[in-house]
N, C-alpha and C positions, 0 to 999 in steps of 0.2 A: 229559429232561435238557437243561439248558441248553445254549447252544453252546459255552461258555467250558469246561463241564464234560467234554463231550464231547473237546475238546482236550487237555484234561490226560489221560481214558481212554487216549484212545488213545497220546498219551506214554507212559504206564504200561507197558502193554501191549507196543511197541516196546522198553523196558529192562527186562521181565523174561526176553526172548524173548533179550536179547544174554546177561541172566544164565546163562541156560540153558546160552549156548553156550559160556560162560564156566566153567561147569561141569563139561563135557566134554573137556576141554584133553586135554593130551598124555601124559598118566599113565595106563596101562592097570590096571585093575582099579580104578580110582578110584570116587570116590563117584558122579558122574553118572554114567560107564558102568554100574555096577553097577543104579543109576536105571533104566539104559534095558531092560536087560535082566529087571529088573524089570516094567517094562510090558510087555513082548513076552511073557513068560512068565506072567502075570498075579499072580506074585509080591505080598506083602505086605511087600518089606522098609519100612523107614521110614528115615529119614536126621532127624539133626537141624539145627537152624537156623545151628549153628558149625562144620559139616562134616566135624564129629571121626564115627568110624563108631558108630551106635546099639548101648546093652544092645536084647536084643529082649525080651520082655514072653513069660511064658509062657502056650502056648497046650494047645487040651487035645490028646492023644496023636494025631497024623494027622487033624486034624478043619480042614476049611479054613471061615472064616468067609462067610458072605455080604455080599455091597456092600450098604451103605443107600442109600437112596432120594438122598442126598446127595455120594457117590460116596467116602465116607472109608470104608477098611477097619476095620469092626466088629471087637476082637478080645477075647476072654475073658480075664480076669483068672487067675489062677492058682487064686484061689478059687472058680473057676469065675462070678465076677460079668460082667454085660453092661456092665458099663461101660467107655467110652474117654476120655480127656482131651480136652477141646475143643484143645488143643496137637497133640497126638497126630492128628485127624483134619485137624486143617490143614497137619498134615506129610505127610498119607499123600495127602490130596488133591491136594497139589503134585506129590507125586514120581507119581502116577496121570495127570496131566495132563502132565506131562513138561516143569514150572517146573523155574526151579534153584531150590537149596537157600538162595540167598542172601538173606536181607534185604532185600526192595526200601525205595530210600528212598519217604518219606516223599511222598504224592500230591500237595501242596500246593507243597510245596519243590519238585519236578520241574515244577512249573506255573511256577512265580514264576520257576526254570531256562532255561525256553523265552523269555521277555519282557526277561530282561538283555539280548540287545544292543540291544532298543529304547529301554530304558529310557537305559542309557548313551548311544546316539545322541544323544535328548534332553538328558541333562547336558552335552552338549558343546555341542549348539546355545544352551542358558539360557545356557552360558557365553565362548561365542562373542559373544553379545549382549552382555552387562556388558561383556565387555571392550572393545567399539566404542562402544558407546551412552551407557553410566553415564560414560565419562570427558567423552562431550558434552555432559549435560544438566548434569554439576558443573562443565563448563568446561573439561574437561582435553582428551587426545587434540589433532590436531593445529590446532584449533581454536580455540584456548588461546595464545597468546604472551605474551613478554615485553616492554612497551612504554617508552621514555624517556620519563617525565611529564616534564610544564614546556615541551614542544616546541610551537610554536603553528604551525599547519598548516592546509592551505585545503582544501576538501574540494568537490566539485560534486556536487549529485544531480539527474542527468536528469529530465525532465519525464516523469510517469506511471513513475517507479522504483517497485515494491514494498518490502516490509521487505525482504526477504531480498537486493535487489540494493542497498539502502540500507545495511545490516548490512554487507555484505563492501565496499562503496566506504569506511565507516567503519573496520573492521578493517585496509582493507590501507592506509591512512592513518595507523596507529596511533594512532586516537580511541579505538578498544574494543580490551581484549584477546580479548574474548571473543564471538561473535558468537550464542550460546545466552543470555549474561546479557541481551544487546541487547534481543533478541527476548522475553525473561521480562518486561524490564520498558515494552516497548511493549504487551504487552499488559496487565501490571497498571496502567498507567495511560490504558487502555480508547484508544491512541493510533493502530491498525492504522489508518484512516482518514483522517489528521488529519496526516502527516507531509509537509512541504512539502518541494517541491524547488527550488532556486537554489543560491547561493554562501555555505559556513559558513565562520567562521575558528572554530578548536574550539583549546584546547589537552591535549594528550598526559595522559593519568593523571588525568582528572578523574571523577568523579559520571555513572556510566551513566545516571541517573533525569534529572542536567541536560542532559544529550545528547541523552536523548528531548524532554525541556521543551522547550532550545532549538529542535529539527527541529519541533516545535509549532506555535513561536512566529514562526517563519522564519528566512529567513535575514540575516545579519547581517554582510554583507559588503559593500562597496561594488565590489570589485571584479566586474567586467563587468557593472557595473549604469549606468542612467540616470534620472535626473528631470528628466521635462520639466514645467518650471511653467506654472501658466494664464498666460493673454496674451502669450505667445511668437509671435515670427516663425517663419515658416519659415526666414529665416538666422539668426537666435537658437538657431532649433532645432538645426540645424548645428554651430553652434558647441558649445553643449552637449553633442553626442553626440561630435564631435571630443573634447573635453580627457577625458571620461568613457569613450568604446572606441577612441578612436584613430584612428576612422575619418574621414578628412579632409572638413573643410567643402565642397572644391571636388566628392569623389564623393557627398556626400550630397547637396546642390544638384543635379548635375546630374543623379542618379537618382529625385529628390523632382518629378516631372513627371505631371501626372494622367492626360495619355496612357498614362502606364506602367500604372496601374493599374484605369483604366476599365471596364474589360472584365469585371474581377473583381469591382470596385465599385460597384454600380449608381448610390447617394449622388452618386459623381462623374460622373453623365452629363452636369451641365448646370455643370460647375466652367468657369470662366473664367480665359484668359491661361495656360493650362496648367498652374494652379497648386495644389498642395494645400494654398493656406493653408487654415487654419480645422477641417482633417482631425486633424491630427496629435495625436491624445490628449493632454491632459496629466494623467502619471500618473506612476509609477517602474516601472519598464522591469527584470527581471534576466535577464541573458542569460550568466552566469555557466556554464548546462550547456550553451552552446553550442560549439561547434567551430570552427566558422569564421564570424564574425558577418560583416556586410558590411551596407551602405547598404540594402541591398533588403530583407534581414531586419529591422533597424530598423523600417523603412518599413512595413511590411506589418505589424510589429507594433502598430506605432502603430492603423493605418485598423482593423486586426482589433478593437483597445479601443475606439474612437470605431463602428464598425458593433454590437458587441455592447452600450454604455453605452446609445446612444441608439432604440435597437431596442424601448424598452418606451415610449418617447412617441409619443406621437398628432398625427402633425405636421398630418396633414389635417381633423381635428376643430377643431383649433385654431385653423389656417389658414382656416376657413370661419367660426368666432366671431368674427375678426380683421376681415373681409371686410363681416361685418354691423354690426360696430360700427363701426369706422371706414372704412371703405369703402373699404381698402387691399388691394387682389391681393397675396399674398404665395408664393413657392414656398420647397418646401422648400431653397433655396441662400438664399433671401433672410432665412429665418431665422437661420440662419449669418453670413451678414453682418451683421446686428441684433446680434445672438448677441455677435460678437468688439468690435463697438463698446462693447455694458453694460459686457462684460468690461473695457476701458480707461476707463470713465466713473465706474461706477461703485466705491465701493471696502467698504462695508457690503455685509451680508448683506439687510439694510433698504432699501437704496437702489436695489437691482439694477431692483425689479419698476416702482417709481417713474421710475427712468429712461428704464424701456420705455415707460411710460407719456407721457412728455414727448415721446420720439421720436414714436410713434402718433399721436398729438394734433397732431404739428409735419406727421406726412406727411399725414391728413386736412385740415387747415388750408391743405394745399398751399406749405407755409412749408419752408425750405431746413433740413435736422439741426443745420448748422453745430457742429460738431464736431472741437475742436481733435484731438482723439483720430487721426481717417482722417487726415488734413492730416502726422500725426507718422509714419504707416507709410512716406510720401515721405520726412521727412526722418532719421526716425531720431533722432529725437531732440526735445528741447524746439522749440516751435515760436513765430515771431515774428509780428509784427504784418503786415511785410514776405509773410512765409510764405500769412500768409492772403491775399493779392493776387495769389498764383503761378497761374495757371490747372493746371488738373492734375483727372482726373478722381476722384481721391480727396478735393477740395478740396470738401468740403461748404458753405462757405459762397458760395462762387460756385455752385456744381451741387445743385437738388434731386432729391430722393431717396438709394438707396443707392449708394454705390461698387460699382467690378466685380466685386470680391473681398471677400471676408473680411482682416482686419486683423490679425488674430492668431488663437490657435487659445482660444477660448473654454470656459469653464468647465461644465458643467453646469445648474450653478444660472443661468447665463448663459442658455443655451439654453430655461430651463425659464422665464425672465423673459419670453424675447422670445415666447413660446406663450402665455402668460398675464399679461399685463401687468398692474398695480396698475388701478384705474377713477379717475381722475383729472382733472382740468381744467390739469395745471401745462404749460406750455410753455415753462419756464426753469429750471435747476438752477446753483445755484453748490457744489461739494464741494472742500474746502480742508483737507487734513490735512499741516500742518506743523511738525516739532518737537511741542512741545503745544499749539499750536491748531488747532482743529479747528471746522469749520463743514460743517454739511450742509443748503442753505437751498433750498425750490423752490418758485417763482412763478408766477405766473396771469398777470400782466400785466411787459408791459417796463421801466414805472417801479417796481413792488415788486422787478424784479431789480434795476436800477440801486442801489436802497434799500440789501439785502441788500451789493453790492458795497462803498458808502462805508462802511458798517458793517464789514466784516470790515477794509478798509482803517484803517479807525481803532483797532481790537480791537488789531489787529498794531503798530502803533505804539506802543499804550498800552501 
């Protein structure tokens, strides 16, 4: 017997046993007593199935039958036949084993009886679920709100937010009603990775699919954001970051000191004058998830982009190919210095490597850079004839070699010029981009510059 069968038996068995007792009630001389006293006596009465009292079947004169092999009383027909009704001994076998008379239900139904309150358990927990769950995944429950489209609102997502911290900084913004829709369509547009964090302006009631786009595409706010452009001072930089976060020129200056950050920068061990010219990245800066910005976060962001950009160049490869061709010592600081002059010399993408080239040739040659470009960090500005007479150690054409510092914060492709310079013979450039003329001319010799100059001098005139 299975186990499941065994179960129901013995159910069975337990509700025929309560019938029993159930048959026996309070009525004296009733049909179960009569029952009992039938088995004690070994009697043959029989009872039927609807508890009304039995016709008895005639038997022959004083003659008691034998039990069969099956325990139902054999009784003779009046015609003296051996027959009994299969009804007949199923009645006599009950009231013999001391069953009631009643009708047990059905085995199957007594089975299926025992398992309703699991089953019903069941139905309450499926429907505990719909009712939490299904109003989530369609949007509804408390998950769901109602939002003022048209409202244009700024929204921040911390650096390293997941969706789900991106979702609810959305939702409690009123960009999304629904933070289930969010999440549906960052993943149909395979986006779980790919969602950036800075500063969004979003407006109210718009395109869930553009909300993903946009957090795609970035962010698109200016606020708490900065650009530092290539060839920037360090007080350029200042200023920029001043009108951009607010933060005052005088505490970015005075916290823009290489001493500050030496320790953590190794780049800066050999910076000169305490300066971080030539450090400070230029890039676009968003600092939109931050809390509390200040000069030092600035700062550190900056050196953080300028250590990770230039971490994949080969400053000492280069520095020794440098070494053998022109027979110039150069350290990594004096790159940087090279570095932030291309960056004001030159102004093509064409001219960067050529220019390096010109310098190169000019420090082998043992010949001064002269270079209006250093001469202009002194003054800030356009530089005179007078200017180049001033003694000053930025003044390249009185002082050969490099200046102490860095001149501005140089561009990459700057950086990647002064590594690798153009192979060149020029020791003179003239680059002239004015209104629409334009001239980018480089010489070998001091009378083909001369040349070059009357010529653009006459170009312009004409």
């Amino acid at each position: 017997m299975s186990e499941s069968s065994g179960r129901r038996g013995a159910h069975f068995a337990r509700g025929n046993a309560d019938g029993a007792r159930a048959a026996q009630g309070p009525r004296k001389g009733g049909q179960g007593e009569r029952a009992a006293r039938a088995r004690q006596a070994g009697r043959d009465s029989q009872r039927p199935q609807d508890g009304r009292p039995a016709a008895r079947k005639a038997t022959a004169p004083g003659k008691r039958q034998p039990i069969s092999r099956t325990g139902a009383m054999r009784m003779q027909s009046a015609n003296g036949s051996d027959h009994m009704s299969s009804r007949t001994a199923r009645t006599t076998q009950r009231a013999r084993s001391g069953h009631s008379h009643k009708k047990p239900e059905p085995q199957g139904r007594r089975g299926k009886l025992k398992f309703l309150p699991f089953v019903l358990a069941a139905v309450a927990v499926v429907a505990a679920i719909g009712f939490v769950v299904v109003p989530r995944i369609l949007g509804g429950g408390h998950d769901h709100k109602t939002i003022e489209a048209g409202k244009t609102v700024t929204v921040n997502i911390p650096e390293g937010s997941g969706g789900s911290a991106i979702a609810q900084s959305l939702y409690d913004a009123g960009v999304i009603p629904d933070k289930e829709a969010f999440a549906t369509e960052v993943k149909r547009q395979e986006a779980d990775s790919k969602l950036k964090s800075g500063t969004y302006v979003f407006v109210t009631g718009g395109d869930v699919a553009e909300v993903v786009s946009r957090l795609v595409t970035g962010p698109n706010s200016s606020k708490g954001t900065v650009t530092v452009a290539e060839g920037l001072t360090v007080k350029k930089t200042a200023k920029v970051v001043s009108e951009s976060l607010g933060i005052s020129t005088e505490d970015f200056l005075a916290q823009a000191k290489a001493s500050n950050y030496s320790a953590r920068y190794a780049f800066l061990a050999n910076a000169q004058n305490d300066s971080l010219e030539g450090f400070l990245y230029p890039t676009k800066y968003d600092f939109g998830s931050e809390k509390n910005v200040t000069a030092d976060t600035v700062i550190k962001a900056m050196l953080d982009k300028y250590q990770s950009e230039v971490a994949s160049l080969d400053f000492a490869s280069a520095e020794a190919a440098i070494k053998s061709q022109y027979g110039v010592t150069m350290s990594d600081y004096d790159i940087i210095k090279l570095a932030s002059i291309i960056e004001r010399e030159a102004i093509s993408e064409d001219d960067r490597g050529k220019v390096a080239s010109v310098f190169y040739n000019r420090l082998k040659a043992g010949m001064p850079l002269q270079s209006d470009a250093t001469m202009s960090y002194v003054t800030g500005g356009e530089v005179t004839a007078d200017d180049l007479k001033t003694q000053s150690p930025y003044n390249t054409y009185l002082n050969k070699g490099l200046p102490p510092t860095p001149i501005c914060t140089p561009s990459l492709a700057s950086i990647k010029a002064a590594l690798s310079p153009d192979t060149t013979d020029y020791l003179y450039f003239l680059i002239i981009e004015k209104g629409d003329y334009s001239n980018h001319t480089f010489s070998t010799t001091y009378e083909d510059h001369q040349k070059a100059i009357e010529k653009s001098k006459a170009d312009q005139a004409g």
